[in-house]
N, C-alpha and C positions, 0 to 999 in steps of 0.2 A: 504494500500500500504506500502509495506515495501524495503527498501534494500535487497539483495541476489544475492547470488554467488551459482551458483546450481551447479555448477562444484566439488568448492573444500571450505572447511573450513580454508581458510584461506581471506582477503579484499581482493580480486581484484576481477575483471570481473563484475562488478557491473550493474547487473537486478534491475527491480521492482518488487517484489512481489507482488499477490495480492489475499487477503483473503474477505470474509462478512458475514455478521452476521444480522441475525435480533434480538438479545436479548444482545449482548457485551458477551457473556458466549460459544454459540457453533457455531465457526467458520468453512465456508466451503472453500477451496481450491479452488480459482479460476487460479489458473497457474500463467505463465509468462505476463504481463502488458507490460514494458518497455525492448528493448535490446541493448546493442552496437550494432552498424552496423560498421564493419570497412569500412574504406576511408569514414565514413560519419563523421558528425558533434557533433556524440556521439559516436565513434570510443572507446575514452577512459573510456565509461563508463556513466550510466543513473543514476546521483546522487541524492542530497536532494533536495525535493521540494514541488508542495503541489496541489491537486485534487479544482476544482472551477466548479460552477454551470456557463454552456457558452450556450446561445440558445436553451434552454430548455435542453440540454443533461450535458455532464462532460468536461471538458478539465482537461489534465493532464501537470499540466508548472513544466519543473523540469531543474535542471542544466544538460549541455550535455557538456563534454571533449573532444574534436578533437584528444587533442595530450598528452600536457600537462594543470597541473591546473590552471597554469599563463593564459589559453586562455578559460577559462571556460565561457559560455555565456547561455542563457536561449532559451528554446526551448518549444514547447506547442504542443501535443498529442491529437487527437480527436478519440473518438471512431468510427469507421467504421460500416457498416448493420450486418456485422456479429457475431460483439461483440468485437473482438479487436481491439488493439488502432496503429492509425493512425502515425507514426512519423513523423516530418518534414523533409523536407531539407535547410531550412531557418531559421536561429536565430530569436527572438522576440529583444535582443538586444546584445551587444558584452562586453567583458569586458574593462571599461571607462580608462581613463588614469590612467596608470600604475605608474607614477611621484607623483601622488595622491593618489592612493587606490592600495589596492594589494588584494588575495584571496578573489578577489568578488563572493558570488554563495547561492544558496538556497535560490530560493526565493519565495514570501509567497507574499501572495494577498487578499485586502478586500476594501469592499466600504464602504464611511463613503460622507453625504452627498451631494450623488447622484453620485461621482464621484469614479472611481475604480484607486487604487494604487497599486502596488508593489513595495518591499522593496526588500532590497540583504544585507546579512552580508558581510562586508569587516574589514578591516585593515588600518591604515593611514602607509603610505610608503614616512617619512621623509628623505626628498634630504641626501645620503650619513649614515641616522644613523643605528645604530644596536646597540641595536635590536632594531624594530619597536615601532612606537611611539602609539599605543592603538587601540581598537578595533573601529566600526562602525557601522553605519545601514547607509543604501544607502535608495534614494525614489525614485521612476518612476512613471510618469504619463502611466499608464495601463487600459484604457479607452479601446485603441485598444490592445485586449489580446496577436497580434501575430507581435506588434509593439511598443515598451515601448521607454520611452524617459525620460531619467535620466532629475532629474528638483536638486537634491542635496543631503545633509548630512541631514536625520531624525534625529540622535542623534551623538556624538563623546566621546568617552570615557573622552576625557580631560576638556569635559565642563558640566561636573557632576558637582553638589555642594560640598559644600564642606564636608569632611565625607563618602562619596562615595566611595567606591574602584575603581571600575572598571576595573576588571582584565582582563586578557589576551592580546596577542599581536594580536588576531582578535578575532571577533565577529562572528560566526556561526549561520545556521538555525534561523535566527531573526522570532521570532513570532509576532504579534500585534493585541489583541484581544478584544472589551468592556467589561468590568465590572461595575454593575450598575451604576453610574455615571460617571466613570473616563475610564482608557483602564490601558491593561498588556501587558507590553513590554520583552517579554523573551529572553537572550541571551545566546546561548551556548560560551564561551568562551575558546581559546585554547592560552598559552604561546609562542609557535611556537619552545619552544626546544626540542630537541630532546629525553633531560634528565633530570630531576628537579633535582640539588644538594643540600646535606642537605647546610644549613647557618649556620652561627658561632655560632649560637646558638644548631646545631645537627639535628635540625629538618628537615626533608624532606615536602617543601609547597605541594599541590595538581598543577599537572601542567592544569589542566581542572576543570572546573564546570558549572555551568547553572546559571544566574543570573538573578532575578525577577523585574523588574522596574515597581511600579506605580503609573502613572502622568497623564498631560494632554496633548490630541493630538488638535492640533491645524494648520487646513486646509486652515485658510481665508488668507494666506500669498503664493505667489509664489513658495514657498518651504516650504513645512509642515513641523513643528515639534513637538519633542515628549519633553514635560520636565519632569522630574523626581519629584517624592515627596518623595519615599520610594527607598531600594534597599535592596533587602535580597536574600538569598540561596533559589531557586526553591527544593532541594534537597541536604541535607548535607552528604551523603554518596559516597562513593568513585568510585561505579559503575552504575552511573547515568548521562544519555549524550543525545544532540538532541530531546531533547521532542519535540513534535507535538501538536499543541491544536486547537482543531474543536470545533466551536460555535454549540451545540446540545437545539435547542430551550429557555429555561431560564438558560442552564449552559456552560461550557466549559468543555469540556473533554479533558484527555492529557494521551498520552504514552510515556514513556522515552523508548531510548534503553540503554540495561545495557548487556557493553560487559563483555570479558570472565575475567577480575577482577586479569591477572595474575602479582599480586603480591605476598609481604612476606605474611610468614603463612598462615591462613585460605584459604586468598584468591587467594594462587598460583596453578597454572596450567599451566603445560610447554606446548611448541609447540607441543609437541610428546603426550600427551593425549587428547589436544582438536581436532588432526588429526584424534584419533582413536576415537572417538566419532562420529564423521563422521558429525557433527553440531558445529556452536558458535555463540555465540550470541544471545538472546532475547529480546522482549519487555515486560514489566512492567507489571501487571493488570493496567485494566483502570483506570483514576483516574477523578476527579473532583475538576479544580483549582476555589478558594474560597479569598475572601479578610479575612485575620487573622484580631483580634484583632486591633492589630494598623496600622491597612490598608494596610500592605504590602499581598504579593499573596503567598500562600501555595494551598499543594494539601490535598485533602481527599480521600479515597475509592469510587468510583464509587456505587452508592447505588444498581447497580445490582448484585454486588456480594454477598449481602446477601443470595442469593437465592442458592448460591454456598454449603453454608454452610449444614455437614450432620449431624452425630453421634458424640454425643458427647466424649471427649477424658478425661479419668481419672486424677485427679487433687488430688493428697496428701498434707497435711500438712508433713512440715518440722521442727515444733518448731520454728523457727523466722519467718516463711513466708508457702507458698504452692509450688510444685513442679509438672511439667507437663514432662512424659517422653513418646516421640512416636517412630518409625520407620515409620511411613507414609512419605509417599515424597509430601506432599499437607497436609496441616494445616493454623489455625487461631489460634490465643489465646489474649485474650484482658484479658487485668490488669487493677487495679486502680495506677500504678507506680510501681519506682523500678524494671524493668527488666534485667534480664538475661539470654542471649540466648548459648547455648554449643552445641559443637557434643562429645559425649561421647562413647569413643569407650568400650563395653558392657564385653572383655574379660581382659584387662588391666586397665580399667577405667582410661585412661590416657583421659585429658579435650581437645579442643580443643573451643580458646572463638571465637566466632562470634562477638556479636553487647551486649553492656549492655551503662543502663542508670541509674541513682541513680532519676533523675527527679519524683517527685511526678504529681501526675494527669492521666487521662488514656491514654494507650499504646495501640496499635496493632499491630501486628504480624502476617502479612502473610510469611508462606512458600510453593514454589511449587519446585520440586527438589532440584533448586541450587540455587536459588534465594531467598531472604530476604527483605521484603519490612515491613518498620516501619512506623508507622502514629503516629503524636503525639499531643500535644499543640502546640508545639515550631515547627511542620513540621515534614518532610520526611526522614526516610535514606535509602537507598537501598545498596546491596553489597552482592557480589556472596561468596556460600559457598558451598564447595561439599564434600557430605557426601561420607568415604569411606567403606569399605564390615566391616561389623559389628559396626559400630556407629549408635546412635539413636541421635534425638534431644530431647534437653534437656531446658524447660525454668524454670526458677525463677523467682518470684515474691516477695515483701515484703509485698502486699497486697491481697484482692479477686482476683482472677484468675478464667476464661471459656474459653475451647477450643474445637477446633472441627475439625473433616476431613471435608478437602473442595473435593468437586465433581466434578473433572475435568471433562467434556464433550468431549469424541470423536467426532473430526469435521466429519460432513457429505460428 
């Protein structure tokens, strides 16, 4: 299931996609899922949310917009005999006091010792300040899936340890998933300005990222909470937002979406070219979130993709290191460190830089079009890059290098 707008490439009118797959690699096209109905209770639109095992079949609980986002409340979808899904005319619940919480929505659901929860990312909306005071995860007793009942605060930005950042002025798409013995608490976090300006230092911050929390959930109390142990970047690149993660028998699987990346250099792209592509917007390859090292949560490559992988792609010595030059729009290349990634435009040889690391240890590199997704020791980057009419990609290495064409699959 995914967000879409089948009208126009640009956010609004906001559907549910929805695609499947029986191998993660060749996806079929199942249409339209979720729609606005005007004068109903998703009038403004079928936002984020998340698909649950209900009575043997699926329920689909996603946030539904009446009007505006201030009145966002949660709504649950069944499928019908004939295959599509059912909409409501009744909220599951409404958005709780506004004097306390603001941007409550996306919400996400799982059982944990027999009892079924749902969570909501919100916001703390301190009497009179601005900007808002930290992000949030909301909890509901969701027992009855098409009746939730807010019980309080899972976690609050400001009551992080100390050393924690905890960015943003809300909390988005909250995740909450097990990890062998502890759980992962993911939070897409959003600033709430309009514009991040550079600081006195020149620097321009990131106004968004995705934040990985993991601790312990703890249920035996009237209001469960989540404490922290760890907090790290789910993804350190700049076009990486909203991951999803689905418990897939011993693992967790996650897709970020990584929009259209229009910023400076590499990554700009005006309105007027992602109109005329007549698409924006994608999601990730799949990935497989893992406890790093020192316990915090990263993602790795989904081990299905290996199978993706075709012909292998010619690799030169350069004198200090090895050199991979393609024009495929679908590629891999894993190093032992020291990467450098370029588009090189082939008549001028003027550079254009993507993504480089100086980090010893091994790299990976996927490309499929416009997309750039890096796997590392340290985690993830991801960041859109679009090759223009005569540029190839170009990577470097200061160590062994292997690359290969990946095999996109046409959906069925």
């Amino acid at each position: 299931m995914y967000q879409w707008n089948p009208a126009a490439a640009v956010h609004g009118d906001i559907h549910w996609g929805h695609m499947s797959s029986a191998d993660l690699l060749s996806w079929r096209d199942d249409g339209v899922a979720l729609r606005p109905r005007p004068g109903d209770i998703d009038a403004a639109g079928v936002w984020s949310g998340v698909a649950v095992p209900d009575a043997g079949g699926v329920a689909l609980v996603y946030t539904a917009v009446p009007d505006d986002a201030r009145h966002a409340c949660v709504a649950v979808a069944r499928q019908a005999a004939d295959g599509t899904w059912a909409q409501p005319g009744r909220v599951a619940t409404q958005h709780p006091d506004h004097r306390r919480w603001r941007d409550v929505r996306d919400p996400f659901v799982l059982s944990v010792d027999g009892r079924r929860l749902g969570i909501m990312g919100a916001g703390r909306a301190g009497a009179g300040q601005s900007p808002p005071r930290g992000g949030a995860v909301l909890v509901y007793d969701a027992d009855d899936l098409d009746d939730w009942t807010l019980l309080g605060a899972l976690l609050v930005a400001d009551e992080l340890p100390a050393g924690m950042v905890g960015a943003g002025a809300i909390w988005e798409c909250p995740q909450l998933v097990p990890v062998r013995e502890g759980w992962l608490l993911v939070v897409s976090w959003d600033d709430g300005a309009a514009a991040q300006p550079a600081g006195s230092d020149g620097i321009s911050r990131p106004r968004h990222g995705v934040a990985c929390y993991s601790g312990e959930l703890d249920v035996t109390g009237p209001v469960p909470r989540f404490t922290p142990a760890t907090e790290a970047l789910l993804d350190h690149g700049p076009d990486f937002y909203a991951p999803q993660l689905v418990i897939d028998g011993d693992r967790v699987l996650a897709w970020g979406w990584s929009w259209e990346g229009r910023g400076a250099g590499t990554n700009h792209r005006s309105d007027a070219e992602v109109a005329a592509c007549g698409w924006a917007g994608t999601l990730t390859f799949p990935r497989e979130v893992v406890l790093g090292p020192a316990g915090a949560g990263m993602c790795v490559p989904a081990r299905e993709l290996e199978a993706l992988e075709g012909r292998p792609l010619p690799v030169h010595s350069t004198g200090d290191g090895v050199e991979m030059q393609t024009d495929e729009a679908a590629w891999v290349a894993r190093s032992a460190g020291g990467v450098l990634v370029e588009l090189v435009d082939g008549s001028t040889g003027q550079v254009r830089p993507v993504w480089s690391s100086r980090t010893e240890g091994p790299i990976t590199v996927f490309a499929d079009g416009s997309i750039v997704e890096v796997f590392a020791e340290w985690g993830t980057s991801t960041r859109r890059a679009y090759p223009a009419a005569g540029e190839v990609w170009r990577v470097r290495s200061g160590g062994p290098m292997v690359a290969t064409v990946l095999r996109v699959p046409v959906g069925r």
